[in-house]
N, C-alpha and C positions, 0 to 999 in steps of 0.2 A: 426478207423485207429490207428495204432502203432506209439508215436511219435520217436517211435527210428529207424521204416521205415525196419527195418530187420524183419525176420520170427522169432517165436517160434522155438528155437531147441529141442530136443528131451528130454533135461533132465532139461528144463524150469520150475519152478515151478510157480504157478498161484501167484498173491499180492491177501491177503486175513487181512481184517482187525484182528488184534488180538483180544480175546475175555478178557471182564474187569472180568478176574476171581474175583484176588483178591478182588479188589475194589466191585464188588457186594456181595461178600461173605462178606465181613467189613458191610456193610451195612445191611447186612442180621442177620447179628449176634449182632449188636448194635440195631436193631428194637427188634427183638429175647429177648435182654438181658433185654430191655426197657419196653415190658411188663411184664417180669418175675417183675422187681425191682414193677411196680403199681399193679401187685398180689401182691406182700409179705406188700406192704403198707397197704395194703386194709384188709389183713388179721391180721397182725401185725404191727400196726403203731410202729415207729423208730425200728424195727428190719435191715433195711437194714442200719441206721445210723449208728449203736451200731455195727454192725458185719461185714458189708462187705466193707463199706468206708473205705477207708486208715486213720490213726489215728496214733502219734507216741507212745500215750497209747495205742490202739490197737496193735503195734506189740510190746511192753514191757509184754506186756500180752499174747506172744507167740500165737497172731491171724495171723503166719503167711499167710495164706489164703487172707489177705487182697489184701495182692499185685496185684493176679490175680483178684479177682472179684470183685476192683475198678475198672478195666479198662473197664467196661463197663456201669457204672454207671453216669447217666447226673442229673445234678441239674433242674427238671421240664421239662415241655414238651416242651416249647418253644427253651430251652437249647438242645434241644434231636434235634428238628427241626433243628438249625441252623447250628448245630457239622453235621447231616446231609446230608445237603445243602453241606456246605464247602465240605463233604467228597465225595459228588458226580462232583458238577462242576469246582473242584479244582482237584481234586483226578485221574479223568478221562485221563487228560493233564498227570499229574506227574507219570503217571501207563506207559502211552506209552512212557514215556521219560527214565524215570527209567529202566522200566521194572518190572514185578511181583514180583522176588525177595525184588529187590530193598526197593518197594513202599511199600511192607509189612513191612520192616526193619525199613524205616523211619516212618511209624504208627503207631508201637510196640516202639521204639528210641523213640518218642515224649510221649508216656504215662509213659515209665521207668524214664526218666529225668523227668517228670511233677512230680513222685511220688517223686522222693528223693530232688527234690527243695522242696517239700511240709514238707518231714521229717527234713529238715535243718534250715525251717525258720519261719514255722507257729508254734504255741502254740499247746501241747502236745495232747489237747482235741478236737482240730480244724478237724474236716474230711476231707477228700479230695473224689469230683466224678470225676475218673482220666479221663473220657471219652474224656473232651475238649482238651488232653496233646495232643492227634493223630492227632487231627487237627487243632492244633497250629503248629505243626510241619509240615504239609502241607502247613498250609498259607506261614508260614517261608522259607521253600523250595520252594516254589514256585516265592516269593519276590528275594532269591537269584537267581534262575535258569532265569526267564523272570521276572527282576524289572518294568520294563515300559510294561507287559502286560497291557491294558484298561480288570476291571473287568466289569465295567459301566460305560456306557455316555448317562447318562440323562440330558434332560434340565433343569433348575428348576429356573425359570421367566425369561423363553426365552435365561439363558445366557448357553453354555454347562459346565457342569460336567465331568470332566474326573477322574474316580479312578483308580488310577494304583495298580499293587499288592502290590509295594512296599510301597506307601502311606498305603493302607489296613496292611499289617502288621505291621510297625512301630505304626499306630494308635493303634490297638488291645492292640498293647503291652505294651503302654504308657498308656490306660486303664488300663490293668491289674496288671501292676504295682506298679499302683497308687493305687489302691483297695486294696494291699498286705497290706499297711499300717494303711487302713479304715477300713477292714471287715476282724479281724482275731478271730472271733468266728463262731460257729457250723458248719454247711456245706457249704463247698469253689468247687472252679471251678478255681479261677482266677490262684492261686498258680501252677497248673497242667498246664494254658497257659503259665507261664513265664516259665517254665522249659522245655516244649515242643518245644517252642518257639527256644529257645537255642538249644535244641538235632536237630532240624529241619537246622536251618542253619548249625550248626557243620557238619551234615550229609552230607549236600549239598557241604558243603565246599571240605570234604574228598573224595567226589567223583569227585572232579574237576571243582566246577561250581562256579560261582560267583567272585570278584575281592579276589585278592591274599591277605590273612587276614597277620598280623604281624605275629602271630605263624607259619604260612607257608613257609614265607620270613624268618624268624630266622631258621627255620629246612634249609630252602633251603641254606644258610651260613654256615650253621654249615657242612653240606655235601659236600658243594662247598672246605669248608676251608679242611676237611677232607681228599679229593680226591687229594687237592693241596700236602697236608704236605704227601701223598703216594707217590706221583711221586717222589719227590724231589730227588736230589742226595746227599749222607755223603756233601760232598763240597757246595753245596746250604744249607744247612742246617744251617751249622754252619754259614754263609754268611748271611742269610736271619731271622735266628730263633733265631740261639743260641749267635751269639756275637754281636745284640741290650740287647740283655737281660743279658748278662754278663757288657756289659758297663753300665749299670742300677744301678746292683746291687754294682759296683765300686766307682759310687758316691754316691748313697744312700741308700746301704745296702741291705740284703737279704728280710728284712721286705716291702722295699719297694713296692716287685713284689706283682700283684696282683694273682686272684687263677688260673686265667685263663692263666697269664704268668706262674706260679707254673707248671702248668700241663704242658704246652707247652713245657717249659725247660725238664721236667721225660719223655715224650711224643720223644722229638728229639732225647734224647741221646738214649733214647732206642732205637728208630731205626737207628743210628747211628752204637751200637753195635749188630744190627741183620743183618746190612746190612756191618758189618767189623770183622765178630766175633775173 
Protein backbone atom coordinates (compact mmCIF):
# COMPACT_ATOMS: atom_id res chain seq x y z
CA UNK A 1 0.00 0.00 0.00
CA UNK A 2 1.27 3.64 -0.87
CA UNK A 3 1.61 5.67 2.26
CA UNK A 4 0.95 8.66 0.24
CA UNK A 5 -2.55 6.82 -0.90
CA UNK A 6 -2.47 8.55 -4.40
CA UNK A 7 -1.57 6.59 -7.81
CA UNK A 8 1.83 6.29 -9.70
CA UNK A 9 1.68 9.06 -12.34
CA UNK A 10 3.10 8.58 -15.50
CA UNK A 11 6.43 10.17 -15.14
CA UNK A 12 6.89 8.69 -11.55
CA UNK A 13 10.29 7.32 -11.04
CA UNK A 14 10.65 4.04 -8.91
CA UNK A 15 13.11 4.88 -5.19
CA UNK A 16 15.93 2.78 -5.91
CA UNK A 17 18.81 2.39 -3.46
CA UNK A 18 21.90 4.21 -4.66
CA UNK A 19 24.69 2.02 -5.47
CA UNK A 20 28.25 2.47 -3.02
CA UNK A 21 30.31 3.03 -6.22
CA UNK A 22 32.84 4.97 -4.64
CA UNK A 23 33.12 3.54 -1.37
CA UNK A 24 33.49 -0.12 -2.91
CA UNK A 25 35.93 1.01 -5.50
CA UNK A 26 38.12 2.71 -2.30
CA UNK A 27 38.01 -0.47 -0.86
CA UNK A 28 38.74 -2.16 -3.80
CA UNK A 29 41.74 -0.28 -4.62
CA UNK A 30 43.23 -0.18 -0.81
CA UNK A 31 42.93 -4.13 -0.77
CA UNK A 32 44.47 -3.87 -4.44
CA UNK A 33 47.34 -1.63 -3.32
CA UNK A 34 47.73 -3.81 0.03
CA UNK A 35 48.87 -6.78 -1.64
CA UNK A 36 50.86 -5.12 -4.10
CA UNK A 37 52.84 -3.12 -0.90
CA UNK A 38 53.50 -7.45 0.89
CA UNK A 39 54.72 -8.30 -2.95
CA UNK A 40 57.22 -5.77 -3.10
CA UNK A 41 58.08 -6.61 0.77
CA UNK A 42 58.54 -10.09 0.11
CA UNK A 43 60.64 -9.39 -2.79
CA UNK A 44 62.44 -6.41 -1.69
CA UNK A 45 62.45 -5.85 1.94
CA UNK A 46 62.36 -1.80 2.83
CA UNK A 47 61.89 -1.03 -0.87
CA UNK A 48 58.49 0.32 -0.30
CA UNK A 49 59.96 2.38 3.00
CA UNK A 50 62.81 4.00 0.92
CA UNK A 51 60.62 4.79 -2.21
CA UNK A 52 57.07 5.07 -1.98
CA UNK A 53 56.31 6.32 1.78
CA UNK A 54 55.95 9.86 2.08
CA UNK A 55 59.34 11.22 3.50
CA UNK A 56 60.33 15.07 3.55
CA UNK A 57 63.94 13.56 2.36
CA UNK A 58 62.14 11.73 -0.02
CA UNK A 59 60.52 14.66 -1.75
CA UNK A 60 64.09 16.85 -1.22
CA UNK A 61 65.18 14.09 -3.36
CA UNK A 62 62.65 15.05 -6.11
CA UNK A 63 60.76 11.52 -5.29
CA UNK A 64 58.03 13.39 -6.16
CA UNK A 65 55.87 10.07 -6.82
CA UNK A 66 55.65 9.90 -3.23
CA UNK A 67 52.54 11.71 -2.73
CA UNK A 68 50.50 9.56 -4.70
CA UNK A 69 51.66 6.04 -3.74
CA UNK A 70 51.49 6.81 -0.08
CA UNK A 71 47.98 7.14 -0.10
CA UNK A 72 47.66 3.67 -0.18
CA UNK A 73 50.05 2.33 1.87
CA UNK A 74 48.96 0.94 5.67
CA UNK A 75 51.39 0.26 8.38
CA UNK A 76 50.61 -3.78 8.82
CA UNK A 77 47.84 -5.83 8.41
CA UNK A 78 45.93 -5.08 11.22
CA UNK A 79 46.27 -1.30 10.27
CA UNK A 80 45.08 -2.21 6.73
CA UNK A 81 41.96 -4.19 8.64
CA UNK A 82 40.85 -1.39 10.60
CA UNK A 83 41.42 1.75 7.92
CA UNK A 84 39.08 -0.96 6.37
CA UNK A 85 36.37 -1.44 8.61
CA UNK A 86 36.18 2.43 9.29
CA UNK A 87 36.03 2.71 5.54
CA UNK A 88 33.20 0.42 5.17
CA UNK A 89 30.84 1.03 8.20
CA UNK A 90 31.47 4.67 8.49
CA UNK A 91 32.01 5.39 4.90
CA UNK A 92 28.53 3.69 3.85
CA UNK A 93 26.35 6.43 6.01
CA UNK A 94 28.80 9.37 4.72
CA UNK A 95 28.47 8.20 0.70
CA UNK A 96 24.65 8.47 1.06
CA UNK A 97 24.78 11.64 3.00
CA UNK A 98 27.36 13.29 1.02
CA UNK A 99 26.89 11.93 -2.01
CA UNK A 100 29.79 10.23 -4.46
CA UNK A 101 31.27 13.23 -5.26
CA UNK A 102 31.48 14.57 -2.11
CA UNK A 103 32.67 11.35 -0.25
CA UNK A 104 35.46 10.91 -2.60
CA UNK A 105 36.75 14.58 -1.88
CA UNK A 106 36.58 14.13 1.71
CA UNK A 107 38.78 10.66 1.31
CA UNK A 108 41.31 12.22 -1.06
CA UNK A 109 40.93 15.80 1.64
CA UNK A 110 42.00 13.60 4.57
CA UNK A 111 45.09 11.77 2.90
CA UNK A 112 46.35 15.36 1.23
CA UNK A 113 46.12 17.12 4.69
CA UNK A 114 47.42 13.84 6.52
CA UNK A 115 50.61 14.20 4.04
CA UNK A 116 51.52 17.79 4.50
CA UNK A 117 50.87 17.73 8.46
CA UNK A 118 53.30 14.91 8.22
CA UNK A 119 55.91 17.16 5.89
CA UNK A 120 55.47 20.15 8.66
CA UNK A 121 55.99 18.40 11.76
CA UNK A 122 57.75 14.89 11.78
CA UNK A 123 61.53 14.59 11.36
CA UNK A 124 62.99 14.57 7.69
CA UNK A 125 63.64 10.67 7.84
CA UNK A 126 60.30 9.80 9.39
CA UNK A 127 57.78 8.09 6.65
CA UNK A 128 54.46 8.48 6.53
CA UNK A 129 51.69 5.35 5.32
CA UNK A 130 49.11 8.11 4.30
CA UNK A 131 46.46 5.33 4.09
CA UNK A 132 44.85 6.15 7.72
CA UNK A 133 44.70 10.22 6.53
CA UNK A 134 41.08 8.97 4.47
CA UNK A 135 39.77 7.56 7.28
CA UNK A 136 40.64 9.90 9.77
CA UNK A 137 38.84 12.21 7.82
CA UNK A 138 35.65 9.95 7.84
CA UNK A 139 35.75 9.33 11.48
CA UNK A 140 36.07 13.18 11.82
CA UNK A 141 33.24 13.86 9.46
CA UNK A 142 31.18 11.68 10.52
CA UNK A 143 31.76 13.15 14.63
CA UNK A 144 30.80 16.50 12.96
CA UNK A 145 27.75 15.39 10.62
CA UNK A 146 25.97 12.83 13.51
CA UNK A 147 28.13 13.48 17.03
CA UNK A 148 25.66 11.44 19.10
CA UNK A 149 25.61 8.53 16.57
CA UNK A 150 25.75 5.02 18.94
CA UNK A 151 28.91 3.28 16.98
CA UNK A 152 28.40 0.43 19.95
CA UNK A 153 26.46 -0.39 22.86
CA UNK A 154 27.93 -3.29 24.53
CA UNK A 155 27.55 -4.36 27.95
CA UNK A 156 30.75 -4.84 29.74
CA UNK A 157 29.86 -6.32 33.37
CA UNK A 158 26.36 -5.99 32.89
CA UNK A 159 26.52 -2.00 32.89
CA UNK A 160 25.77 -0.43 29.08
CA UNK A 161 28.55 1.15 26.90
CA UNK A 162 27.47 3.54 24.70
CA UNK A 163 30.15 5.04 22.10
CA UNK A 164 29.26 7.82 20.30
CA UNK A 165 31.06 9.02 17.16
CA UNK A 166 32.05 11.94 18.61
CA UNK A 167 33.58 10.17 21.76
CA UNK A 168 35.32 7.83 18.99
CA UNK A 169 36.90 10.67 17.28
CA UNK A 170 38.02 12.87 19.86
CA UNK A 171 39.54 9.63 21.50
CA UNK A 172 41.48 8.60 18.13
CA UNK A 173 42.69 11.81 17.97
CA UNK A 174 43.99 12.43 21.50
CA UNK A 175 45.76 9.00 20.60
CA UNK A 176 47.37 10.19 18.01
CA UNK A 177 48.47 13.15 18.97
CA UNK A 178 49.96 12.00 21.75
CA UNK A 179 51.99 9.39 19.82
CA UNK A 180 53.26 12.69 17.47
CA UNK A 181 55.48 13.33 20.34
CA UNK A 182 56.37 9.52 21.27
CA UNK A 183 57.14 7.86 18.04
CA UNK A 184 58.82 10.33 15.54
CA UNK A 185 61.14 7.65 13.96
CA UNK A 186 60.72 5.22 10.89
CA UNK A 187 57.33 4.46 9.70
CA UNK A 188 54.35 6.67 11.20
CA UNK A 189 50.52 6.42 10.53
CA UNK A 190 49.51 8.62 13.45
CA UNK A 191 50.89 12.04 11.69
CA UNK A 192 48.46 11.12 8.56
CA UNK A 193 45.33 10.86 11.47
CA UNK A 194 45.99 14.15 12.95
CA UNK A 195 46.05 15.96 9.66
CA UNK A 196 43.19 13.91 8.17
CA UNK A 197 41.49 14.37 11.03
CA UNK A 198 41.47 18.18 10.63
CA UNK A 199 40.86 18.05 6.59
CA UNK A 200 37.75 15.74 7.65
CA UNK A 201 36.10 18.19 9.88
CA UNK A 202 37.19 21.32 7.80
CA UNK A 203 35.37 19.52 4.96
CA UNK A 204 32.29 18.79 7.02
CA UNK A 205 32.36 22.30 8.25
CA UNK A 206 32.37 23.79 4.56
CA UNK A 207 29.78 21.98 3.56
CA UNK A 208 27.37 23.11 6.28
CA UNK A 209 27.35 20.58 8.96
CA UNK A 210 28.19 20.69 12.41
CA UNK A 211 28.05 23.89 14.90
CA UNK A 212 29.12 27.25 13.54
CA UNK A 213 33.20 27.04 14.18
CA UNK A 214 34.74 30.80 14.95
CA UNK A 215 36.18 31.17 11.42
CA UNK A 216 32.54 30.85 10.15
CA UNK A 217 31.17 33.41 12.52
CA UNK A 218 34.09 35.90 11.82
CA UNK A 219 33.51 35.48 7.83
CA UNK A 220 29.81 35.62 8.51
CA UNK A 221 30.68 39.43 10.21
CA UNK A 222 32.90 40.35 8.07
CA UNK A 223 30.01 39.97 5.19
CA UNK A 224 27.31 41.04 7.42
CA UNK A 225 29.50 44.36 8.21
CA UNK A 226 30.27 44.37 4.55
CA UNK A 227 26.59 44.39 3.20
CA UNK A 228 25.99 46.94 6.05
CA UNK A 229 28.64 49.59 5.03
CA UNK A 230 26.98 48.89 0.94
CA UNK A 231 23.75 50.03 1.82
CA UNK A 232 24.51 52.97 3.70
CA UNK A 233 23.80 56.48 2.56
CA UNK A 234 26.89 59.52 1.98
CA UNK A 235 24.69 61.03 5.28
CA UNK A 236 24.81 57.54 7.35
CA UNK A 237 28.09 57.35 6.67
CA UNK A 238 29.55 60.09 7.93
CA UNK A 239 27.01 59.79 10.96
CA UNK A 240 27.70 56.31 11.73
CA UNK A 241 31.48 55.76 10.33
CA UNK A 242 33.27 58.66 9.55
CA UNK A 243 32.64 61.32 12.61
CA UNK A 244 33.22 58.54 15.69
CA UNK A 245 36.46 58.22 13.95
CA UNK A 246 37.30 61.65 13.31
CA UNK A 247 36.48 62.45 16.98
CA UNK A 248 39.02 59.81 17.92
CA UNK A 249 41.69 60.95 16.04
CA UNK A 250 40.94 64.82 17.81
CA UNK A 251 41.71 63.52 21.10
CA UNK A 252 44.36 61.13 20.40
CA UNK A 253 45.72 61.45 17.29
CA UNK A 254 45.92 59.70 13.87
CA UNK A 255 48.13 56.90 15.53
CA UNK A 256 45.59 56.24 17.74
CA UNK A 257 43.26 54.38 15.03
CA UNK A 258 43.62 50.96 14.71
CA UNK A 259 44.12 49.08 11.10
CA UNK A 260 40.79 48.15 10.91
CA UNK A 261 39.55 51.77 11.71
CA UNK A 262 42.42 52.77 9.01
CA UNK A 263 40.60 50.98 6.53
CA UNK A 264 37.19 51.88 7.48
CA UNK A 265 38.02 55.55 7.26
CA UNK A 266 39.74 55.01 3.01
CA UNK A 267 36.86 52.43 2.79
CA UNK A 268 33.81 55.30 3.62
CA UNK A 269 35.31 58.10 1.97
CA UNK A 270 35.75 56.29 -0.97
CA UNK A 271 32.39 55.44 -1.18
CA UNK A 272 31.45 58.69 -0.31
CA UNK A 273 33.10 59.91 -3.44
CA UNK A 274 31.73 57.20 -5.78
CA UNK A 275 28.43 57.80 -4.60
CA UNK A 276 29.00 62.16 -4.85
CA UNK A 277 31.45 62.10 -7.67
Amino acid sequence: MRLSGRRPILFTRPWTRRQRVVLLGLICANTAAFLVQLFLENCEPGFTREFLGLSDHGVRDAYSWQFATAMFLHNGPWLFLANVLVLYFIGRDLESILGQKHFLYLYLAGIVGGEFIHLFIMPSDCVLFAASGGAAALVAANATILPELELISPKIFGFPFRLKAKHFACGTFIVAGALIFLQRQGVVTHSGYVGGCAAGWLYAHLLGFGRTSWLQRHLQQRRARAERFFHLSPAQLMVEEIDPLLEKISRSGLRSLSRLERKTLIRARARILEQNP
